[in-house]
Steps between C-alpha positions, in 0.01 A plus 500: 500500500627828395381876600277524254316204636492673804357862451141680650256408287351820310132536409466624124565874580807421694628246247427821195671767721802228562558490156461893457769526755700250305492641232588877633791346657576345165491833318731674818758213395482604136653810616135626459495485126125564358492181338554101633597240300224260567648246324809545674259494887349160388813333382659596854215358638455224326552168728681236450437094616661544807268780624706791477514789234709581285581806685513466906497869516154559328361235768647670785335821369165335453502379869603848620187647312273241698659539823456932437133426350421248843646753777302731696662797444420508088185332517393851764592719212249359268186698437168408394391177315831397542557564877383139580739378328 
């Protein structure tokens, strides 16, 4: 059992604003560029038969947008339809 097997599970809102993080964080490594190679994302994401990815480091920043999306402190900053998040 890895990490990922062991995350908070997310309802649907969490799970879309995990992957919004994600991808900000994503774009920030780009060196902010206005564009992201989303074929480049997937193929770094892409796993492979023993479970990994092909690139640790876009797991590792997939877990650090659930654990942000799960804690307290950003879920109390959400506002309206998406404050029960």
């Amino acid at each position: 059992m890895d990490e990922l097997d062991t995350l908070p599970h997310l309802t649907p809102r969490q799970a879309y604003l995990a992957m919004v993080v994600f991808l900000e964080t994503e774009l920030e490594l780009n060196g902010g560029a206005p564009t992201i190679n989303l074929g480049g994302l997937l193929a770094e994401m892409a796993t492979e038969d023993d479970g990994s990815t092909s690139d640790p480091g876009a797991a590792l920043t997939f877990i650090d947008a659930i654990h942000k999306v799960a804690s307290p402190t950003y879920r109390s900053r959400l506002r309206g339809r998406w404050a029960g998040a």
